[in-house]
C-alpha positions as CSV (number, residue, x, y, z in Angstrom):
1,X,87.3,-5.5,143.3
2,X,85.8,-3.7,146.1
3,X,87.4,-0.4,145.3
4,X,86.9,-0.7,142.0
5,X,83.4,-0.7,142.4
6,X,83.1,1.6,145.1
7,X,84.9,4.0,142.9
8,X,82.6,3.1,139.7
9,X,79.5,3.9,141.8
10,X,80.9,7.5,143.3
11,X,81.5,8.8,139.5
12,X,78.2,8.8,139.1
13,X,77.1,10.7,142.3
14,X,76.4,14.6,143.1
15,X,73.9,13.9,139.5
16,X,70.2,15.6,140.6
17,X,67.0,13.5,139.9
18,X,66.2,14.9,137.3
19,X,69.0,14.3,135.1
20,X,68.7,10.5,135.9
21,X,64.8,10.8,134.9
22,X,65.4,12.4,131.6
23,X,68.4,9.9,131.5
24,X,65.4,7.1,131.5
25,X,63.6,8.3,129.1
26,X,66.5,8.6,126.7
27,X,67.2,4.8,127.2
28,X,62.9,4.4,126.9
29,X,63.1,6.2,123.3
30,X,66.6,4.9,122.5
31,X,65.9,1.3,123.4
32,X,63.3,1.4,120.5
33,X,65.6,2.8,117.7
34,X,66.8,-0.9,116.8
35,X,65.3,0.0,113.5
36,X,68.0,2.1,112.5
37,X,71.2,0.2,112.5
38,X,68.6,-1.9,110.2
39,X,67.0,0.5,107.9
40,X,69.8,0.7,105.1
41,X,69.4,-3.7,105.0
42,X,65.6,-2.7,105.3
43,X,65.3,-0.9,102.4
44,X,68.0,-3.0,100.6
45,X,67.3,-6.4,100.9
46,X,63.4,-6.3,101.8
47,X,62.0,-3.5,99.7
48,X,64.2,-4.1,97.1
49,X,66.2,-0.8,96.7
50,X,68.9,0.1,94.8
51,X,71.9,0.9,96.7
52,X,71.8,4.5,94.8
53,X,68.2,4.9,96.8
54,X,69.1,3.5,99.8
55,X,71.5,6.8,99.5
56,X,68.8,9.0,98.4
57,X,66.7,8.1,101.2
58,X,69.3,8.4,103.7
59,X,70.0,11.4,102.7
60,X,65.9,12.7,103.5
61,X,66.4,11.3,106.8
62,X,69.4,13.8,107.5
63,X,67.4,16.5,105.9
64,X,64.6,15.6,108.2
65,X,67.1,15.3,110.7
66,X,67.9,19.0,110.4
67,X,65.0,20.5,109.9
68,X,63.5,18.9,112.9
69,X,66.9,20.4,115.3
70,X,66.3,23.4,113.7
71,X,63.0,23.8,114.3
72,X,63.4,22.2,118.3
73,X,66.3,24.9,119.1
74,X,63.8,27.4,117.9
75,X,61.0,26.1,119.6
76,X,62.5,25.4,123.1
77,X,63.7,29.1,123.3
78,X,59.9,30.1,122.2
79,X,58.0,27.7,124.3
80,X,60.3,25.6,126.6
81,X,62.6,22.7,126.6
82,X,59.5,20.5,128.2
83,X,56.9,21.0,125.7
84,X,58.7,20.6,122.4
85,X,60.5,17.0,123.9
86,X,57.0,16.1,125.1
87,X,55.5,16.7,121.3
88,X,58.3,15.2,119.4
89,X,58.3,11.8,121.6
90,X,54.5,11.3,120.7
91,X,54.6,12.6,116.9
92,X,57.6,11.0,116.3
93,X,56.3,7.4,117.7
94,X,53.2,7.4,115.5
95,X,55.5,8.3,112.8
96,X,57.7,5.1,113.4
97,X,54.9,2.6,113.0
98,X,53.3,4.1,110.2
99,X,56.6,3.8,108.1
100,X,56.0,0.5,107.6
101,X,52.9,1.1,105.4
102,X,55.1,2.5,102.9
103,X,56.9,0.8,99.7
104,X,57.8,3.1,97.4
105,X,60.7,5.3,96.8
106,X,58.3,8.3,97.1
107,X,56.9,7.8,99.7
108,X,59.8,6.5,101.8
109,X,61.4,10.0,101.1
110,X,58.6,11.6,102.4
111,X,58.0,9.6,105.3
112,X,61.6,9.7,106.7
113,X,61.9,13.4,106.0
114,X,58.5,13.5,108.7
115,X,59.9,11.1,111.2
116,X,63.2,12.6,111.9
117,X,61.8,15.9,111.5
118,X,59.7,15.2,114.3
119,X,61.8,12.6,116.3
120,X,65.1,15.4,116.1
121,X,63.2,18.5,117.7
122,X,63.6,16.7,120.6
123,X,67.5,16.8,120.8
124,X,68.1,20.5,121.6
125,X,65.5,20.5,123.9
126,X,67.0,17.7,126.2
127,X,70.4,19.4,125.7
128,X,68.9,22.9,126.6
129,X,66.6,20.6,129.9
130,X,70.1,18.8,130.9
131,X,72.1,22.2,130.8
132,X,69.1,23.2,133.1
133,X,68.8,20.2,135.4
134,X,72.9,20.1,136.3
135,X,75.0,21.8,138.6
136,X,78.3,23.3,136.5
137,X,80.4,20.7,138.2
138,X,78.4,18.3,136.8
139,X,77.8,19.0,133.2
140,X,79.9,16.6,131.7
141,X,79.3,13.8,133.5
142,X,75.3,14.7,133.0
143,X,75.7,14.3,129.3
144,X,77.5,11.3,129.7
145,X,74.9,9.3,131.9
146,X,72.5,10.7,128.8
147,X,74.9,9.0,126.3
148,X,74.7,5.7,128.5
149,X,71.0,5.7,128.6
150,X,71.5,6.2,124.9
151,X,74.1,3.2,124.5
152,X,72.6,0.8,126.9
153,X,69.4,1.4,124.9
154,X,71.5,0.8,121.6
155,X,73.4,-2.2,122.8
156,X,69.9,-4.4,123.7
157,X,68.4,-2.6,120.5
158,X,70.6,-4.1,117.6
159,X,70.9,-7.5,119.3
160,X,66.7,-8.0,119.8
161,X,66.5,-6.6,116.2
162,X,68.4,-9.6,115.1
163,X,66.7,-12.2,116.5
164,X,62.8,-9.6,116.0
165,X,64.1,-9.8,112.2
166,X,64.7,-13.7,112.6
167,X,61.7,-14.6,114.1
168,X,59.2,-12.3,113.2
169,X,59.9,-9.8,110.7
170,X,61.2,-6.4,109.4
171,X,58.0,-4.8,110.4
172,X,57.9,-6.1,113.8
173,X,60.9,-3.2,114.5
174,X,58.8,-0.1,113.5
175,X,56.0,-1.2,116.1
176,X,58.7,-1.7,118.9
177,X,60.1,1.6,118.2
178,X,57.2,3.6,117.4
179,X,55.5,2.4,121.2
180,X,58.6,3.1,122.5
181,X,58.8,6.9,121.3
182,X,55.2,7.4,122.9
183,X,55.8,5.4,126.3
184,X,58.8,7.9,127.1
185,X,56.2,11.1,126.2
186,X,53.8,9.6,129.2
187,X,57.1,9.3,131.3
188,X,58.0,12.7,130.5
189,X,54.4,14.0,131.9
190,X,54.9,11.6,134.9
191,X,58.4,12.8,136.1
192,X,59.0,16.0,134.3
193,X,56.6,18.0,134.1
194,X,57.2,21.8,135.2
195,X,55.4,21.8,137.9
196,X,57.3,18.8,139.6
197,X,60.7,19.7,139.2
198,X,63.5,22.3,139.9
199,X,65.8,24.1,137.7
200,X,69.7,24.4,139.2
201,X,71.3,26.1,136.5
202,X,68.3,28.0,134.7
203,X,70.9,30.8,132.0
204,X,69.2,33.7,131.3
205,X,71.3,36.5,128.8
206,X,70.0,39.5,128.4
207,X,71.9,40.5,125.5
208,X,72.4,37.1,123.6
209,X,75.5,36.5,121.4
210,X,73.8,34.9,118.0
211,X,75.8,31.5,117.2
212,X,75.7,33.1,113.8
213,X,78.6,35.9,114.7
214,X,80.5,33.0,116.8
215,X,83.7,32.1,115.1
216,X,85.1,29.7,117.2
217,X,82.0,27.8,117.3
218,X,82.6,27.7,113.4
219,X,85.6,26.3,113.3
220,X,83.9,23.4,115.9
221,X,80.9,22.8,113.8
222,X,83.2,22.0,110.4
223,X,84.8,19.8,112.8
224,X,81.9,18.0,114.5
225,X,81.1,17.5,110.6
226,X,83.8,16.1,109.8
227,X,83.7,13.8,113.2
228,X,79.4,13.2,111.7
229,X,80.0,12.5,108.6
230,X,82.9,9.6,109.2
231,X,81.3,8.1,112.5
232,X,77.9,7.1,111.2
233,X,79.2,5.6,108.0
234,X,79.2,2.5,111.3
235,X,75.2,2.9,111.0
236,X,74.5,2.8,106.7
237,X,77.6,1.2,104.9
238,X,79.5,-0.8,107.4
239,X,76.2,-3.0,108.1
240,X,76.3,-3.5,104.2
241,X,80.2,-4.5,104.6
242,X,79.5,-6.8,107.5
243,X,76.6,-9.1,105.4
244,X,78.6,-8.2,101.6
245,X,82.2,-9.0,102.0
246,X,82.4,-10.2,106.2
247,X,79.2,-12.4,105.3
248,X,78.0,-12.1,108.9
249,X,74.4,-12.5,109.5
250,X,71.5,-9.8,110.6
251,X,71.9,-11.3,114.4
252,X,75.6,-11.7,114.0
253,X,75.8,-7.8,112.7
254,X,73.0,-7.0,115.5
255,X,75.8,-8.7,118.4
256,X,78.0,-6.4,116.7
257,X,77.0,-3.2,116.8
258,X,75.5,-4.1,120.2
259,X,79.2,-4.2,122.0
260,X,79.6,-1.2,121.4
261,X,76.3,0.4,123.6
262,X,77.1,-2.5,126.2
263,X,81.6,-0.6,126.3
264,X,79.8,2.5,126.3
265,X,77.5,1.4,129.2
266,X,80.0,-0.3,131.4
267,X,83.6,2.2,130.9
268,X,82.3,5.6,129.1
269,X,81.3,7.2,132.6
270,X,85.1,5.6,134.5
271,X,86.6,6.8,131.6
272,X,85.0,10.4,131.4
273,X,85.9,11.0,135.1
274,X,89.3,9.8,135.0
275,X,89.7,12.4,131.9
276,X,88.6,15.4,133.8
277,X,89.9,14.6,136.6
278,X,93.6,14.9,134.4
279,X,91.8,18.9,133.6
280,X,92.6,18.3,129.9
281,X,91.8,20.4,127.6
282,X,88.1,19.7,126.0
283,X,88.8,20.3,122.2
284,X,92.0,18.4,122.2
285,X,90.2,15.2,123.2
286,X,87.6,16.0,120.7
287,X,90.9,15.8,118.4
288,X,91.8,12.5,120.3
289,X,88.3,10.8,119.6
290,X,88.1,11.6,116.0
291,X,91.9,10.3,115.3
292,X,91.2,6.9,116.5
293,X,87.5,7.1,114.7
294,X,90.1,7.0,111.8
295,X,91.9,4.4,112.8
296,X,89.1,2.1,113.3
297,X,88.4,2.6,109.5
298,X,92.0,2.3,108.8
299,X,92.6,-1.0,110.1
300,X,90.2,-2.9,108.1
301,X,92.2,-2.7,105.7
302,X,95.4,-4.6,107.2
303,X,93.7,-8.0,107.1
304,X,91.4,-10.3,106.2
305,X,91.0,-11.9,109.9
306,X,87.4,-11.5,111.0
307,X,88.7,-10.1,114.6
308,X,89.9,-7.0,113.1
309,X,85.9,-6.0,112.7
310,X,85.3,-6.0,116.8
311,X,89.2,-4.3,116.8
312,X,87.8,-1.4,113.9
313,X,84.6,-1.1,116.5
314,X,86.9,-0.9,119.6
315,X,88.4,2.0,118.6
316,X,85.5,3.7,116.8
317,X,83.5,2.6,120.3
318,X,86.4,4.7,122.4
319,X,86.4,7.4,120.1
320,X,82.8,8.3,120.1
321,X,83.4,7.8,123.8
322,X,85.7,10.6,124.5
323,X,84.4,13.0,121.7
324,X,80.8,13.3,122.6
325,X,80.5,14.3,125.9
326,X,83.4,16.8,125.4
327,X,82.0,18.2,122.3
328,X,78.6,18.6,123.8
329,X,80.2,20.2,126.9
330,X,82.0,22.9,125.0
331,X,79.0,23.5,123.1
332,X,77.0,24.1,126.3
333,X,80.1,26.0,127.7
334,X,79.8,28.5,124.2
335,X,75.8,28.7,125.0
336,X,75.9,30.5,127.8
337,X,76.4,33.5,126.1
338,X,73.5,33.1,123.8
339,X,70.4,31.4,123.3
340,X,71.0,27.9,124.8
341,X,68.2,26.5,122.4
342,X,70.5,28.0,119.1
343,X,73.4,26.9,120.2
344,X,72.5,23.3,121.1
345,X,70.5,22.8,117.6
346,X,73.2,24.0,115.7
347,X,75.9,21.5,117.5
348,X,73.2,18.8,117.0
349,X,72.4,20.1,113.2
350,X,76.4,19.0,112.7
351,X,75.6,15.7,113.0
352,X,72.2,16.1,111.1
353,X,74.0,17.9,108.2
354,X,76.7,15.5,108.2
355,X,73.8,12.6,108.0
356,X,72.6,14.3,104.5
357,X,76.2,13.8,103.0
358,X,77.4,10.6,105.2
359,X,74.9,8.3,104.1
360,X,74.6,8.9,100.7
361,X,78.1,9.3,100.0
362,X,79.3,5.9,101.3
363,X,76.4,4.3,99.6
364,X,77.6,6.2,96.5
365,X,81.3,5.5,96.8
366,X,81.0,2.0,97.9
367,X,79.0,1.8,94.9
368,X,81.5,3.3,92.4
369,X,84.9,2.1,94.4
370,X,84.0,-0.4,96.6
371,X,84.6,-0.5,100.2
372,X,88.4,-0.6,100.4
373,X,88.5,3.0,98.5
374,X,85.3,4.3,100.7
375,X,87.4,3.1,103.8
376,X,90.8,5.0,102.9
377,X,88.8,8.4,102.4
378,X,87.0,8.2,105.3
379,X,90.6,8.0,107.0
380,X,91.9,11.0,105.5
381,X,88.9,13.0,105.7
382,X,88.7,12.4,109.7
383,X,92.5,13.0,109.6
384,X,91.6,16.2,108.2
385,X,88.8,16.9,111.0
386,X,91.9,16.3,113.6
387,X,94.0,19.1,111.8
388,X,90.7,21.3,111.6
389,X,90.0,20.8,115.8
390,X,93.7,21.5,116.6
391,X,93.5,25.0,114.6
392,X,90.6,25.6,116.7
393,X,92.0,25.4,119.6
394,X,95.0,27.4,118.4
395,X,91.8,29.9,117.4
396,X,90.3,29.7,121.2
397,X,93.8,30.6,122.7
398,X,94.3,33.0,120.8
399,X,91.2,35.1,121.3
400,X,91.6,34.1,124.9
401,X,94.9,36.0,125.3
402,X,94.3,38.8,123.1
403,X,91.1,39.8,125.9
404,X,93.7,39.6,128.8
């Protein structure tokens, strides 16, 4: 056991200060999005919705989400990485807590579309200050201690929303995540500010590639898509499976979802090590993470045994696991040619995009064909996003040997 913890503790070291700051004011912002694993039940069951809306004003959050990384990854290459996350932590938190004032379909649109607007500028930023705050040894392992600030934030978030939802209220979330949001700006000033810290891998290009002429990157962004689209169906539609046909409960569904932050917390960084320690190659495990994404949708279908709900979010838990930080390190890998700020918003504007379609469409489908049908195209459409990531790497290797 000694060992085993000795070794745990050493994957995490060589990481500068400042990566662990901006790591706490991830879990600061993250640990108050336990609204969102909520918000399609929100709108369902306590606004009174249609399921067709609910899609609809999924679908403005993903719009808002792209607009708003569009906008960061054009703003952090204008102005710097530190004032755009600082702005988007305070808009973004007053944002939150006045979306409870709304109750129509209107004006839920609206609102949405402003709060992830502003609450997504701050993701190519952090990607573009994390690029700048790590050694090159390290920037893997960097982005995973960010995804489990992220996940440990996520795990306590759905559980307390449960039993905030229980005891309290709906409304009770969007004042929890909204201080939240602004408590990790004043942190940011605190800790981060340029004055008080140094850059270790600060990537200037004189003559930038545009992500625009970058094929490869392409071919990754269809994929990451693909990877988008499936994985978050686990934040809109399967909460609606859990309560519709599983019958669990808002804490029960909160317990859930909240494994899968704690896994993240406790194996993701173990894992991540042990994977590139083995020097595999990055988009292949992208490949890896998406096929067993699949599965986890797959398998629902086998049974009617309540344990194959934690099995479906074991595997979707280990998928996201490997794909993430891999993804996002060959995106920072293809950014050092270019503007770091472009290339970080458009990886991120993958998973905004695929928001757009993702939401909408499983609320539409599960609507139309029911959840067994949603389930088994979500399988083949991931299965297609593995074929889509092993022609890319075909792609990369082939560009890389016709330069030799």
């Amino acid at each position: 056991m000694k060992n085993i913890l000795t070794n745990y503790v050493n994957t995490f070291k060589g990481l500068s200060k400042e990566v662990w700051w901006l790591s706490l004011i991830t879990l600061v912002n993250r640990a108050g999005t336990m609204v969102i694993p909520f918000l399609s039940l929100y709108l369902n069951k306590n606004l009174g919705f249609s399921l067709a809306n609910v899609g609809w004003i999924l679908s403005f959050w993903g719009l808002g989400s792209v607009l708003g990384t569009w906008l960061g990854g054009k703003l952090t290459d204008k102005i710097g990485y530190y004032k755009v996350m600082f702005s988007s932590l305070l808009i973004s938190g007053i944002f939150f807590i006045l979306l409870q004032t709304l109750s129509t379909f209107e004006s839920f649109c609206l609102g949405i579309l402003l709060t992830m607007l502003a609450a997504d500028a701050f993701r190519p930023a952090m990607f573009v200050a994390l690029n700048a705050y790590s050694k090159p040894e390290n920037k893997t392992r960097s982005v995973t201690l960010i995804r489990l600030a992220i996940n440990l934030g996520f795990s306590a978030g759905p559980a307390i929303g449960g039993m905030i939802i229980t005891g309290i209220g709906y409304y009770a979330l969007f004042w929890v995540d909204g201080i939240t949001c602004i408590l990790a700006s004043l942190v940011l000033v605190f800790v981060l500010h340029p004055k008080k810290v140094k850059e270790l891998d600060n990537v200037i290009v004189e003559k930038p590639v545009s992500v625009y002429k970058d094929k490869a990157f392409w071919i990754f962004f269809i994929g990451m898509f693909i990877f988008g689209f499936t994985f978050m169906q686990y934040f809109s539609t399967m909460p609606l499976y859990y309560k519709d046909i599983r019958n669990l409960s808002e804490l029960e569904i909160g317990l859930l979802m909240g494994f899968n932050g704690f896994f993240i917390f406790v194996f993701e960084m173990p894992l991540i090590h042990w994977l590139e320690n083995l020097k595999k190659d990055k988009i292949k495990l992208v490949a890896l993470g998406l096929f067993l994404v699949s599965l986890s949708f797959v398998i629902l279908l086998t049974t009617s045994w309540i344990g194959v709900l934690f099995v479906g979010i074991l595997l979707m838990t280990i998928g996201e696991m490997i794909a993430f930080p891999f993804s996002n390190a060959f995106a920072m890998e293809r950014g050092k040619k270019g503007n770091q700020g472009e290339y970080m918003a458009m990886y991120a504007i993958s998973f905004s995009l695929a928001s757009i379609f993702s939401h909408n469409s499983g609320m539409q489908m599960i609507n139309f064909i029911g959840y067994e049908l949603t389930w088994l195209f979500m399988t083949v459409f991931a299965f297609l996003g593995v074929a889509i990531l092993i022609a890319l790497k075909h792609f990369v290797l082939k560009k890389e040997q016709s330069t030799i």
